[in-house]
N, CA, C and O atoms as a CHARMM CRD file, in Angstrom:
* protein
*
  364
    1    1 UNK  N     49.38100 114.33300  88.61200 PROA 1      0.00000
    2    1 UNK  CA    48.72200 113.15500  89.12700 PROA 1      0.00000
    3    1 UNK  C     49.46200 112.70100  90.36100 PROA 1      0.00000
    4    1 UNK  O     50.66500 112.46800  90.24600 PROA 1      0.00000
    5    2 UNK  N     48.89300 112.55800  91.48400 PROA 2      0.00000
    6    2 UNK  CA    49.21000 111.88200  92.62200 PROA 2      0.00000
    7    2 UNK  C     49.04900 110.79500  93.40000 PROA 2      0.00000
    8    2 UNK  O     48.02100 110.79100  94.07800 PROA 2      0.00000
    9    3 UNK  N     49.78900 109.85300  93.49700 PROA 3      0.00000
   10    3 UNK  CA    49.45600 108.44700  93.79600 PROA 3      0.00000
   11    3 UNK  C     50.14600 108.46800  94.88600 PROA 3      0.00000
   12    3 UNK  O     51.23800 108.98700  95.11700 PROA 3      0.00000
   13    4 UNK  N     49.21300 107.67700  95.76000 PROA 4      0.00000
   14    4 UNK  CA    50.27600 107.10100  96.98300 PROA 4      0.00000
   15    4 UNK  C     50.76600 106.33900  96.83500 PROA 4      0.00000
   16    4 UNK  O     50.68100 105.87600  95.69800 PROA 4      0.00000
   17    5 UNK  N     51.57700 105.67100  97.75500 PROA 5      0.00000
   18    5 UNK  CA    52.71100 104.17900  97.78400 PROA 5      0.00000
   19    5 UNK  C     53.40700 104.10100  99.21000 PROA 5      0.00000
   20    5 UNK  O     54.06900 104.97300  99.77400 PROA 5      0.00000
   21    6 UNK  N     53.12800 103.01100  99.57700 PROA 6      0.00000
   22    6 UNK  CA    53.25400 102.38600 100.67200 PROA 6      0.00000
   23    6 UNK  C     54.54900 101.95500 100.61700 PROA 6      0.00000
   24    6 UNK  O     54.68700 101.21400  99.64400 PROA 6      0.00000
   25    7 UNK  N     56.15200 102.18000 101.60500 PROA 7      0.00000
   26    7 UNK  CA    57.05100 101.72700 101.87100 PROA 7      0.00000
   27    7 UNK  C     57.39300 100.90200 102.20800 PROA 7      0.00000
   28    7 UNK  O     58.55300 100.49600 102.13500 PROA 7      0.00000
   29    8 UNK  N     56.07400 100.16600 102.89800 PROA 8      0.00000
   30    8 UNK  CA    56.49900  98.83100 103.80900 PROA 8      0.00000
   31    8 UNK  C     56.35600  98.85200 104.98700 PROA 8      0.00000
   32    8 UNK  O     55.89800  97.86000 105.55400 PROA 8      0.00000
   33    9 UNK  N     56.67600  99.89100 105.62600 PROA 9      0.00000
   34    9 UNK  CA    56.12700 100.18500 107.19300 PROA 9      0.00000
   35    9 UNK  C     54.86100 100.79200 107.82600 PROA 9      0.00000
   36    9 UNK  O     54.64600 101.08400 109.00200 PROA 9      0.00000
   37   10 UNK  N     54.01800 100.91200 106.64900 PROA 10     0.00000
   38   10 UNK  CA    53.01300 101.70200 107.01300 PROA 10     0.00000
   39   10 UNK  C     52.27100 102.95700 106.71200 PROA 10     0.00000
   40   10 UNK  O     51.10400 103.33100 106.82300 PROA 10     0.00000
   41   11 UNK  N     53.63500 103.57700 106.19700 PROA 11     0.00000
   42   11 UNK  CA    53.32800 105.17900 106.26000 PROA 11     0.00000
   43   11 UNK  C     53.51400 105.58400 105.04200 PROA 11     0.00000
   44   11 UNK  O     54.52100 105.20600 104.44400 PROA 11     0.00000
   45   12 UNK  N     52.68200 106.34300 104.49200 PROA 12     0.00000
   46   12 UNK  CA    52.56100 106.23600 102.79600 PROA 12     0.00000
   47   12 UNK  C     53.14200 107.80400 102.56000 PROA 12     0.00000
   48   12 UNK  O     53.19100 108.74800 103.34800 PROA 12     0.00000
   49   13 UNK  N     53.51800 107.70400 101.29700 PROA 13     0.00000
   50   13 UNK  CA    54.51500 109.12000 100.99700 PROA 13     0.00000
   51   13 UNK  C     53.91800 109.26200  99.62500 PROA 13     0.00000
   52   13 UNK  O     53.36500 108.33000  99.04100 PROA 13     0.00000
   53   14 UNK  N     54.08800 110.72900  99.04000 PROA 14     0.00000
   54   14 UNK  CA    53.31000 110.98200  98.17000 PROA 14     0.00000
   55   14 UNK  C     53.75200 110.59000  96.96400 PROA 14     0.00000
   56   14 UNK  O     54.64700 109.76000  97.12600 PROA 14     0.00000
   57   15 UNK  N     53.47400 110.86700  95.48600 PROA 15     0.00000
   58   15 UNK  CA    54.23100 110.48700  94.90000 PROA 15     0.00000
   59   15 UNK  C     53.81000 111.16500  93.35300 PROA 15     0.00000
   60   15 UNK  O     52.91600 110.71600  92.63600 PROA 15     0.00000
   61   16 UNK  N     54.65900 112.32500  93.03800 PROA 16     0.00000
   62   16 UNK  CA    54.72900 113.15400  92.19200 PROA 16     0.00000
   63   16 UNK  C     54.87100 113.43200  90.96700 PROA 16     0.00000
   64   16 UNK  O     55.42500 114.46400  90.59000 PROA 16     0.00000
   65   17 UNK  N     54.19700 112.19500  89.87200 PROA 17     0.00000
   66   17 UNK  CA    54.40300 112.54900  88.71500 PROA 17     0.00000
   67   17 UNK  C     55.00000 113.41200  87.49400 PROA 17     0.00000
   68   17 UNK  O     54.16200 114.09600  86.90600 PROA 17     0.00000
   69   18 UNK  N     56.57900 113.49500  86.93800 PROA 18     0.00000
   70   18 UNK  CA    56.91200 114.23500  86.80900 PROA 18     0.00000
   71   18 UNK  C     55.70100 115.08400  85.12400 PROA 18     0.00000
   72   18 UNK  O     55.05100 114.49700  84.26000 PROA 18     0.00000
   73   19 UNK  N     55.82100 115.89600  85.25800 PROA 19     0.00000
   74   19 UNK  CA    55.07400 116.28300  83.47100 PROA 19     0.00000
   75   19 UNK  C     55.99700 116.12200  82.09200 PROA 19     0.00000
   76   19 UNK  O     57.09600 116.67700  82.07600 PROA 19     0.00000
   77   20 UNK  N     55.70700 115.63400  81.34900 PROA 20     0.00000
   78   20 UNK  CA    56.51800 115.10700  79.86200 PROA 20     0.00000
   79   20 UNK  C     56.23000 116.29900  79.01100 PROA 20     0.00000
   80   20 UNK  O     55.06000 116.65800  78.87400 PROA 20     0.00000
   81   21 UNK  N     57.35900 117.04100  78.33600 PROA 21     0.00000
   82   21 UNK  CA    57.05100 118.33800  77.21300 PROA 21     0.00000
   83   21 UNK  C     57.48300 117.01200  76.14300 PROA 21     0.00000
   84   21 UNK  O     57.77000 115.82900  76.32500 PROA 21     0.00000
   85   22 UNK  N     57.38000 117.74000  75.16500 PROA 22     0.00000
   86   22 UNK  CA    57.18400 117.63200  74.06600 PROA 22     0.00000
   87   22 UNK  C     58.53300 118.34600  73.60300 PROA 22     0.00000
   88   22 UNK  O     58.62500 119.54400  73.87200 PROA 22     0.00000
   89   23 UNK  N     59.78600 117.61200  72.80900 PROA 23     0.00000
   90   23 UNK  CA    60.84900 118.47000  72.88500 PROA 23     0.00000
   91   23 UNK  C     60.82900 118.86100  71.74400 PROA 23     0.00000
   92   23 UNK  O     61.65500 119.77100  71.66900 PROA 23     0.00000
   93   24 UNK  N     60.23900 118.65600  70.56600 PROA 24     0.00000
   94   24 UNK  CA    59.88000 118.88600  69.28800 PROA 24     0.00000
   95   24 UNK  C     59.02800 120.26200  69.82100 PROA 24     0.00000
   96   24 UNK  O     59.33400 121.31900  69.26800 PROA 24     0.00000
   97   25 UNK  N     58.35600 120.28400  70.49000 PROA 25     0.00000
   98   25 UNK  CA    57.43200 121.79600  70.20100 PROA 25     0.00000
   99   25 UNK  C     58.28800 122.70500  71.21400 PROA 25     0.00000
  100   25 UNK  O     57.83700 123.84900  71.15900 PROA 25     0.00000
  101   26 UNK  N     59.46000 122.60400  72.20300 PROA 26     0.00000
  102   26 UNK  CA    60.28600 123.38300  72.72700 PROA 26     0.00000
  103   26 UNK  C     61.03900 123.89600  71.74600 PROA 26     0.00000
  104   26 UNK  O     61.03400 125.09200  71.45500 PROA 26     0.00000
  105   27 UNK  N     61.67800 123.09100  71.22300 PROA 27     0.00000
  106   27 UNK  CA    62.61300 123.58500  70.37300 PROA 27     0.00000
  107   27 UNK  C     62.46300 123.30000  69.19600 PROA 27     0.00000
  108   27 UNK  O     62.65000 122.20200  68.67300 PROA 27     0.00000
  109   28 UNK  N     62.16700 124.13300  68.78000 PROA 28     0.00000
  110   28 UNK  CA    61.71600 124.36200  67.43600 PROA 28     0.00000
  111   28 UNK  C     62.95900 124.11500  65.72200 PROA 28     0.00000
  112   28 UNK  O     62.71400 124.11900  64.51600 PROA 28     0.00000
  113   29 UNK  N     64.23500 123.93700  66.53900 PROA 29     0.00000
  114   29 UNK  CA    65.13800 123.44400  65.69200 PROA 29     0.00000
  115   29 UNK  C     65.45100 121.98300  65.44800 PROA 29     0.00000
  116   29 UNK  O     66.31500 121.54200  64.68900 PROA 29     0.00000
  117   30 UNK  N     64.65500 121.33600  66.17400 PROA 30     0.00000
  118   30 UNK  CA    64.89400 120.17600  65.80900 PROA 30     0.00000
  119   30 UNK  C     63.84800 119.64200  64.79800 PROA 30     0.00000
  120   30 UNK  O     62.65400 119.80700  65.04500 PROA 30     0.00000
  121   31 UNK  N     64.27600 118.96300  63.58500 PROA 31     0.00000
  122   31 UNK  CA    63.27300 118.38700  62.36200 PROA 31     0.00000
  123   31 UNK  C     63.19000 117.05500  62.29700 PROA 31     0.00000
  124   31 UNK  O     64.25900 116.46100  62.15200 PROA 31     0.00000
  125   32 UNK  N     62.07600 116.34300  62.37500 PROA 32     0.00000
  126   32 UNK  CA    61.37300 114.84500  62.54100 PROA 32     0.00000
  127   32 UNK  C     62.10100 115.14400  60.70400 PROA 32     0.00000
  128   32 UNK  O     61.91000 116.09700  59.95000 PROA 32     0.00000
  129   33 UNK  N     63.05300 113.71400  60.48400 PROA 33     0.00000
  130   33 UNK  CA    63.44600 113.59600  59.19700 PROA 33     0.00000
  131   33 UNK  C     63.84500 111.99200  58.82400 PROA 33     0.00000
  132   33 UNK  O     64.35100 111.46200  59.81400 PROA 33     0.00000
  133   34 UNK  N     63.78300 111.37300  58.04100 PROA 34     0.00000
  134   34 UNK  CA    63.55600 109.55500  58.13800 PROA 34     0.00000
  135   34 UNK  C     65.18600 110.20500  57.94500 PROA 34     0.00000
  136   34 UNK  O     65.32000 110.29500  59.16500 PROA 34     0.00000
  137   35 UNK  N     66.30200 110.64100  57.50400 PROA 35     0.00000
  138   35 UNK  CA    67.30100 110.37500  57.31800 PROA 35     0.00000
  139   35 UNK  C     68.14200 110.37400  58.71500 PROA 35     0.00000
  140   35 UNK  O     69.05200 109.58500  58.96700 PROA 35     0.00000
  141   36 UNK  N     67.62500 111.49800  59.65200 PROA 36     0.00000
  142   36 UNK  CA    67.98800 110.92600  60.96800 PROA 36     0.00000
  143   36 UNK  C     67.93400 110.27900  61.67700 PROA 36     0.00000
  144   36 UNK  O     67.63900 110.67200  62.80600 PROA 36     0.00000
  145   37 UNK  N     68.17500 108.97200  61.44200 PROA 37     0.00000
  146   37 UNK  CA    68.23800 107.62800  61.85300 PROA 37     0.00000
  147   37 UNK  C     68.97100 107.90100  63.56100 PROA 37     0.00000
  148   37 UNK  O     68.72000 106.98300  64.34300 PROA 37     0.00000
  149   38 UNK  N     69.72600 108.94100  64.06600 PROA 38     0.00000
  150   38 UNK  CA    70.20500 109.07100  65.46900 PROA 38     0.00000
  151   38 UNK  C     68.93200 109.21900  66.63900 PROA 38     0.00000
  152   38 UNK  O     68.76800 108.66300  67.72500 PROA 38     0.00000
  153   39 UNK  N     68.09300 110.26700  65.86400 PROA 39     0.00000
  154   39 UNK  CA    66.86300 110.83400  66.49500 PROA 39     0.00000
  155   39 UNK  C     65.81100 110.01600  66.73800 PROA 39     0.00000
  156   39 UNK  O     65.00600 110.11600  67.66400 PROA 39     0.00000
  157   40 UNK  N     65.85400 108.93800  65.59800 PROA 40     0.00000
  158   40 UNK  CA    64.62600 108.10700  65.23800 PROA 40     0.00000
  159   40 UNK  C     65.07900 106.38500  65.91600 PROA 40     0.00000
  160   40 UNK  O     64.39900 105.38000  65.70700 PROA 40     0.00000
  161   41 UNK  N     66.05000 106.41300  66.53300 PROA 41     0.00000
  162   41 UNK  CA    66.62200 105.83100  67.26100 PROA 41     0.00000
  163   41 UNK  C     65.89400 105.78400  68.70700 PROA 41     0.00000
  164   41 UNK  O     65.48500 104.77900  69.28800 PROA 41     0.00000
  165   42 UNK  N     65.85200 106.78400  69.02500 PROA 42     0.00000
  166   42 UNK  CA    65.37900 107.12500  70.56100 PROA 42     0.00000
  167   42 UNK  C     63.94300 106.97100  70.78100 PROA 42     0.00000
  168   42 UNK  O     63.24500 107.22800  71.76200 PROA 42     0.00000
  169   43 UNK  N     63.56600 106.30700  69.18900 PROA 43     0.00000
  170   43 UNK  CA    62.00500 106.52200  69.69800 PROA 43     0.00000
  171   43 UNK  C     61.58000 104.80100  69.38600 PROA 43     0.00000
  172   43 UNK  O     60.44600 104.35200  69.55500 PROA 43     0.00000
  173   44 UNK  N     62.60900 104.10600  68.96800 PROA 44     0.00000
  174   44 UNK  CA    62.38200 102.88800  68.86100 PROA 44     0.00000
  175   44 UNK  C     62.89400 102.05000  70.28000 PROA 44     0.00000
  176   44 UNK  O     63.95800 102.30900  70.84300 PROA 44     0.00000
  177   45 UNK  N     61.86700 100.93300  70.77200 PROA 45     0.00000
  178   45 UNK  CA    63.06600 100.19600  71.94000 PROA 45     0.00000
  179   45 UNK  C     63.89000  98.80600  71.60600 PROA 45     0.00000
  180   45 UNK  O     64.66700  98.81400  70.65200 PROA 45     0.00000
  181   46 UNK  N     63.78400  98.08100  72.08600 PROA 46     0.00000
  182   46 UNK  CA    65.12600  96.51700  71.79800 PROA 46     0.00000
  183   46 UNK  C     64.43200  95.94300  71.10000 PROA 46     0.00000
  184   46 UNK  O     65.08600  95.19900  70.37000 PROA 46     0.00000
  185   47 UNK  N     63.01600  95.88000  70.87300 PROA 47     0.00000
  186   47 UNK  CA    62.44500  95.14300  69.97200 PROA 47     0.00000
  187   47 UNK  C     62.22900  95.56200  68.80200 PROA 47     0.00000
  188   47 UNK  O     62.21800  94.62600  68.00300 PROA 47     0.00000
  189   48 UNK  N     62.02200  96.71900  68.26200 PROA 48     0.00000
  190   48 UNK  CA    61.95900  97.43200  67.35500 PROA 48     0.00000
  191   48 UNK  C     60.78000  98.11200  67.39200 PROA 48     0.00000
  192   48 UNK  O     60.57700  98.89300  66.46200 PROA 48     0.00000
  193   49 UNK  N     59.82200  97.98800  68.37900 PROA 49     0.00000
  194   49 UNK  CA    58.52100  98.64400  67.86000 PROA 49     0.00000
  195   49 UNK  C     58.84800  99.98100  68.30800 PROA 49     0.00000
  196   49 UNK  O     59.79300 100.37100  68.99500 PROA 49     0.00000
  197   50 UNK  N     57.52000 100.84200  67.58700 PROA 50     0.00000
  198   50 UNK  CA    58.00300 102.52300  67.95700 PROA 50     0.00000
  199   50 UNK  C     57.30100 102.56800  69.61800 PROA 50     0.00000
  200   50 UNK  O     56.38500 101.91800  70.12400 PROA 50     0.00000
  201   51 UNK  N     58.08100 103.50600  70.08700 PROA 51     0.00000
  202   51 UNK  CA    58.18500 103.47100  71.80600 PROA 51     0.00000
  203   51 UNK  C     56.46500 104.62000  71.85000 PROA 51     0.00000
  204   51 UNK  O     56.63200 105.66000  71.21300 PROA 51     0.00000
  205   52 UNK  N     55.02800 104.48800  72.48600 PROA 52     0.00000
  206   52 UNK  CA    54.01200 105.27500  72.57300 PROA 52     0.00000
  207   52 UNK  C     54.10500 106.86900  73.17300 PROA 52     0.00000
  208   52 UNK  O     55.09200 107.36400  73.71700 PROA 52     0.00000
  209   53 UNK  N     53.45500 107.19700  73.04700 PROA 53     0.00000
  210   53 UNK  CA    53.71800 108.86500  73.56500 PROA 53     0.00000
  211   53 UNK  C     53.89600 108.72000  74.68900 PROA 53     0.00000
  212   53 UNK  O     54.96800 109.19600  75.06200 PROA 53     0.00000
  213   54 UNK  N     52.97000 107.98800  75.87900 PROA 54     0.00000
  214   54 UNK  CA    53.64300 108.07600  77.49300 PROA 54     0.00000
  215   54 UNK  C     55.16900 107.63400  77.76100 PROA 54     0.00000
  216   54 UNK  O     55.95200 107.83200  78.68900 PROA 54     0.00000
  217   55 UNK  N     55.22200 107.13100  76.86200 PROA 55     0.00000
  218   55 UNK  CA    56.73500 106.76300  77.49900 PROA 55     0.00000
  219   55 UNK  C     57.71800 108.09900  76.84300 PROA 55     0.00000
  220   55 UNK  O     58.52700 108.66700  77.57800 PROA 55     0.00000
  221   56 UNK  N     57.56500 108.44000  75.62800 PROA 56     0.00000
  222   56 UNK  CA    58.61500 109.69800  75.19600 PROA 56     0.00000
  223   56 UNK  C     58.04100 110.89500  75.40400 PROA 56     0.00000
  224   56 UNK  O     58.77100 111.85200  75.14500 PROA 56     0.00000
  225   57 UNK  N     56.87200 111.15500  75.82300 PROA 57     0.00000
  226   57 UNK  CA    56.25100 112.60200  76.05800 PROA 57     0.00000
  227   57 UNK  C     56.24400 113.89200  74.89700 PROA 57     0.00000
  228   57 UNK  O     56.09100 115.11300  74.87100 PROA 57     0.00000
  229   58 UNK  N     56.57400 112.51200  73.77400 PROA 58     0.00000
  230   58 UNK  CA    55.88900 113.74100  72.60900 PROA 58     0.00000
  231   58 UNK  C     54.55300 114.31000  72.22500 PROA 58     0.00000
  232   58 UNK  O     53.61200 113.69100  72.72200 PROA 58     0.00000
  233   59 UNK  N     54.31900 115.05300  71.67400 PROA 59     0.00000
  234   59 UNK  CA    52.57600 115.12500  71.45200 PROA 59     0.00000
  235   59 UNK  C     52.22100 114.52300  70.18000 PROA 59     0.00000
  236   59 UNK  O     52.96200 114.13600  69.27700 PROA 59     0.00000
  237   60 UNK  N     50.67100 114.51000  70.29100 PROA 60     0.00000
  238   60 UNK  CA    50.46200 114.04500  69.42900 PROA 60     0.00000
  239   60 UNK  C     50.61300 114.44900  67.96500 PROA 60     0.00000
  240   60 UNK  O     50.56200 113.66300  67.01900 PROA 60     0.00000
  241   61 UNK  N     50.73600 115.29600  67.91600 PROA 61     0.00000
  242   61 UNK  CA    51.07300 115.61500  66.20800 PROA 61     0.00000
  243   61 UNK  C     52.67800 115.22400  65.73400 PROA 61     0.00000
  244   61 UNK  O     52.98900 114.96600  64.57100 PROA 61     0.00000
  245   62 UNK  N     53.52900 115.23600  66.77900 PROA 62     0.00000
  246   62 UNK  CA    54.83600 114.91000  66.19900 PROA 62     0.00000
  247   62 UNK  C     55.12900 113.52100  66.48200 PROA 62     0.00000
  248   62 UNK  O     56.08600 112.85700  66.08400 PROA 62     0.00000
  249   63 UNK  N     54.39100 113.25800  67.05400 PROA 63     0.00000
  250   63 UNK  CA    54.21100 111.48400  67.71000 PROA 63     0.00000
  251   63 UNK  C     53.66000 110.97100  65.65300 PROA 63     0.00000
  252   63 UNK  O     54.47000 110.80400  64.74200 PROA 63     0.00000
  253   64 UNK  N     52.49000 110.88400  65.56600 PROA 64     0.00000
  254   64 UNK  CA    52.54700 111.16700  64.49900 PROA 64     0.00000
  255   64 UNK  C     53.36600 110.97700  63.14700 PROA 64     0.00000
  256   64 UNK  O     53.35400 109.97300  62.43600 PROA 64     0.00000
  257   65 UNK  N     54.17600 112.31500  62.91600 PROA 65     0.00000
  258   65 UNK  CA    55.58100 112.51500  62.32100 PROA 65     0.00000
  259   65 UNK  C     56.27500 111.48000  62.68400 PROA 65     0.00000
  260   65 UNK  O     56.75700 110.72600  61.83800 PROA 65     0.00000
  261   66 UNK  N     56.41100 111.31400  63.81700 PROA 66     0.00000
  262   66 UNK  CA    57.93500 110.43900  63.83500 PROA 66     0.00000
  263   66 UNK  C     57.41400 108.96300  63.98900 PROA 66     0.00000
  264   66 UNK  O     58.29800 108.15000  64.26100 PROA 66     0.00000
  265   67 UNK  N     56.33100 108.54800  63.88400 PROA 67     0.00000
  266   67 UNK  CA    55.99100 107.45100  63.37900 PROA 67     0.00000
  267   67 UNK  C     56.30300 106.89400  62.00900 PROA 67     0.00000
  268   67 UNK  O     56.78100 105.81500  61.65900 PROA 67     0.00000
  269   68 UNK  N     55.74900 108.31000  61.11300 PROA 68     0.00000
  270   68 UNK  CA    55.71300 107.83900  59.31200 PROA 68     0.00000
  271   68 UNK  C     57.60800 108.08400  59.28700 PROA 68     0.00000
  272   68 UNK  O     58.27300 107.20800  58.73500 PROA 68     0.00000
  273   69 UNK  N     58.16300 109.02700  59.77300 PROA 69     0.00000
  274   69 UNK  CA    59.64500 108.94700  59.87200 PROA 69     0.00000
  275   69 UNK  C     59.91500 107.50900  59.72200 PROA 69     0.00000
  276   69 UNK  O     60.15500 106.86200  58.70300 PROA 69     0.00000
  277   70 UNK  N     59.82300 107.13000  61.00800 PROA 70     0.00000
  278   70 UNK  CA    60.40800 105.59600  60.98000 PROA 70     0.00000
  279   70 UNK  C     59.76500 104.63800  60.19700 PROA 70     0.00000
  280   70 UNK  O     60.37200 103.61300  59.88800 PROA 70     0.00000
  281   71 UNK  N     58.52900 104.85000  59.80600 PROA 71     0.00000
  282   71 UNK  CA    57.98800 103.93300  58.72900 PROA 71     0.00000
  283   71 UNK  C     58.93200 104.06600  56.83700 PROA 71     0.00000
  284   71 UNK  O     59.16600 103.34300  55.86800 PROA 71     0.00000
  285   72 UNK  N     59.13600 105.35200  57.25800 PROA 72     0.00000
  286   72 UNK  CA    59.92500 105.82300  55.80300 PROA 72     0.00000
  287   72 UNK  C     61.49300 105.18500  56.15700 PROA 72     0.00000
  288   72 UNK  O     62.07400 104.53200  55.29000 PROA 72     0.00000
  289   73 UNK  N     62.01300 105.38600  57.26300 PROA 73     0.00000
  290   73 UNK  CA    63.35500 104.86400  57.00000 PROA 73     0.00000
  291   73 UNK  C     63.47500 103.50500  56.93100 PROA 73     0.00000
  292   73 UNK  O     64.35600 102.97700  56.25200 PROA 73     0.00000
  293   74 UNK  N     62.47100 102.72800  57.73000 PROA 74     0.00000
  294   74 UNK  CA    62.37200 101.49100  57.82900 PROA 74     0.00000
  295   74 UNK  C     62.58800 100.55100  56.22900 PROA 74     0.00000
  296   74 UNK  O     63.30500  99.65900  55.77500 PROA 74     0.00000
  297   75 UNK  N     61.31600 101.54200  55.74800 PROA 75     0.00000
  298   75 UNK  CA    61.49300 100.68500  54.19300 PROA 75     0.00000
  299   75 UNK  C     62.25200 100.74900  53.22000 PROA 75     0.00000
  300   75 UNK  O     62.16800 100.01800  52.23300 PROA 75     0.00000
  301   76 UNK  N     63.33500 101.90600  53.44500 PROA 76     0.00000
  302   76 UNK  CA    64.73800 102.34200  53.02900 PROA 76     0.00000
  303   76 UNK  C     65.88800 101.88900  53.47500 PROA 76     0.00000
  304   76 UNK  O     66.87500 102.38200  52.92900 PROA 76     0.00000
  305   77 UNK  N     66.14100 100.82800  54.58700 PROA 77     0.00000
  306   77 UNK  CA    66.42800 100.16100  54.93100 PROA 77     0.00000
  307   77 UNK  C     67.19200 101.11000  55.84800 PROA 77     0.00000
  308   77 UNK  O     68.22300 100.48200  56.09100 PROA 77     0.00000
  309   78 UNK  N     67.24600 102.08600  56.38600 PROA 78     0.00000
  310   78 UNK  CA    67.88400 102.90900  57.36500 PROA 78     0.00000
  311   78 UNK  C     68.22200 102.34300  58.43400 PROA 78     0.00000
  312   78 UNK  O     69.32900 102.27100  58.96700 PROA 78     0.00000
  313   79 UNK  N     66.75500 101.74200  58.88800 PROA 79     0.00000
  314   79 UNK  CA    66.40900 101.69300  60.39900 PROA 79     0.00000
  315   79 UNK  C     65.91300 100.26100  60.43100 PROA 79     0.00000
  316   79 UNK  O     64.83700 100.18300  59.83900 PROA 79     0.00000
  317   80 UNK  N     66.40500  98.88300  61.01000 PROA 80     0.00000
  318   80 UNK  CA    65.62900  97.47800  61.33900 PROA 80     0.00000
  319   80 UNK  C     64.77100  97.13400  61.28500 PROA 80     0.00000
  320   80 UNK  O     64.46000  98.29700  61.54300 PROA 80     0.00000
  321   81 UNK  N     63.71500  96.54600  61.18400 PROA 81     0.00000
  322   81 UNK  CA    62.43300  96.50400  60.97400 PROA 81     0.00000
  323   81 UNK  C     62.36100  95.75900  62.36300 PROA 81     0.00000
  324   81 UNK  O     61.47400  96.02700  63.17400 PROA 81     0.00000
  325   82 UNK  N     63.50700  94.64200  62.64300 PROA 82     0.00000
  326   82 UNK  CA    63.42100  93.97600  64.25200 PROA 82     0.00000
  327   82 UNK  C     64.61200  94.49400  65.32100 PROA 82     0.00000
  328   82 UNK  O     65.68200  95.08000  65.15500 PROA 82     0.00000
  329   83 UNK  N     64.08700  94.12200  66.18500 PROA 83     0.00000
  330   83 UNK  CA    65.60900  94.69400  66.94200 PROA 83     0.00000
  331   83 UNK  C     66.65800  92.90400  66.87800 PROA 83     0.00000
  332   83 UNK  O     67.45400  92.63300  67.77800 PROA 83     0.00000
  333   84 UNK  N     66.50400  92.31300  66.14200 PROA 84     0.00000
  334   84 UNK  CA    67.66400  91.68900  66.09200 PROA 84     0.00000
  335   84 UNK  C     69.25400  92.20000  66.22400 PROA 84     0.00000
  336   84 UNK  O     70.18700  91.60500  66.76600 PROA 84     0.00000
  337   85 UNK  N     69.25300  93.61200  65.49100 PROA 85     0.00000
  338   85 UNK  CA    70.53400  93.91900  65.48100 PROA 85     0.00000
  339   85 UNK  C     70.80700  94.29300  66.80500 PROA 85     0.00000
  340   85 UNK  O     71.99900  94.00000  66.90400 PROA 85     0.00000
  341   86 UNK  N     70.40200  94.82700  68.05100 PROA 86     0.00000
  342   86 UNK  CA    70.77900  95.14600  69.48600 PROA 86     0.00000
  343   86 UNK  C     70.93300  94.08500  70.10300 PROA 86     0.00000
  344   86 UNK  O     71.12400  94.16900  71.31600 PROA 86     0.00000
  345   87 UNK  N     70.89200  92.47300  69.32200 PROA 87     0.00000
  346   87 UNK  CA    71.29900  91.51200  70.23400 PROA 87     0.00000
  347   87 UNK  C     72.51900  91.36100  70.38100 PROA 87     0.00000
  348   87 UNK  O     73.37300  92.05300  69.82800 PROA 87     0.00000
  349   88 UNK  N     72.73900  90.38100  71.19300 PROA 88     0.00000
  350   88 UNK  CA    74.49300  90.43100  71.14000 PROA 88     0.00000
  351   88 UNK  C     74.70700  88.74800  70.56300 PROA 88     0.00000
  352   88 UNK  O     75.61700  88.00900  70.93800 PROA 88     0.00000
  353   89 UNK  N     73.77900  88.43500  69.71100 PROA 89     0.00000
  354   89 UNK  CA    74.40500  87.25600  69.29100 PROA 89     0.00000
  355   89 UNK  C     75.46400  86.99000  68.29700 PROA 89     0.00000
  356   89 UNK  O     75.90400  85.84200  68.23300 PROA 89     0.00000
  357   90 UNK  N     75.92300  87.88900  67.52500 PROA 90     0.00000
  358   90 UNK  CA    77.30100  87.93300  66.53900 PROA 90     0.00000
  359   90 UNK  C     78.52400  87.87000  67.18900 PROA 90     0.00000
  360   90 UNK  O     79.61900  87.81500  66.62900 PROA 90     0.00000
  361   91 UNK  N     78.25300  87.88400  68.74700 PROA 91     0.00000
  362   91 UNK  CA    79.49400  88.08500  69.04300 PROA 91     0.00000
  363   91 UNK  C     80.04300  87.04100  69.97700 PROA 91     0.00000
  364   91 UNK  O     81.21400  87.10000  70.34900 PROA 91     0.00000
């Protein structure tokens, strides 16, 4: 996808969308698992909600997976249900 964007002076430059893989279907060693709370980390942001496929460039079937992941660790108490804990108010 190619969008232009204007610098300010006039003269517009292109602007190159990078493409998002899917690192779950590259590499095939990595397993969507509620106990990996490190992995399932990266897909949550400061608020706690789960982060959408454009922003992590998973597909949809493991998008998916790592939804019910975090729904499973969530209610196991693994993983926050809010991002209260990334505040810095305890301290």
């Amino acid at each position: 996808m190619t969008d232009y964007k204007s610098n300010g002076n006039g003269s517009n430059r292109r602007y190159y969308s990078k493409p998002k893989y899917c690192q779950f279907c590259t590499d095939k060693n990595l397993v969507i698992d509620y106990k990996n709370t490190d992995l399932l980390m990266r897909f949550i942001n400061e608020t706690g909600k789960i982060r959408p496929r454009r922003q992590t460039g998973t597909c949809a079937k493991h998008q998916r997976e790592i939804a019910q992941a975090i729904k499973n660790a969530r209610h196991i108490a693994l993983i926050p249900f809010t991002g209260d804990v990334w505040s810095d108010s305890n301290s």
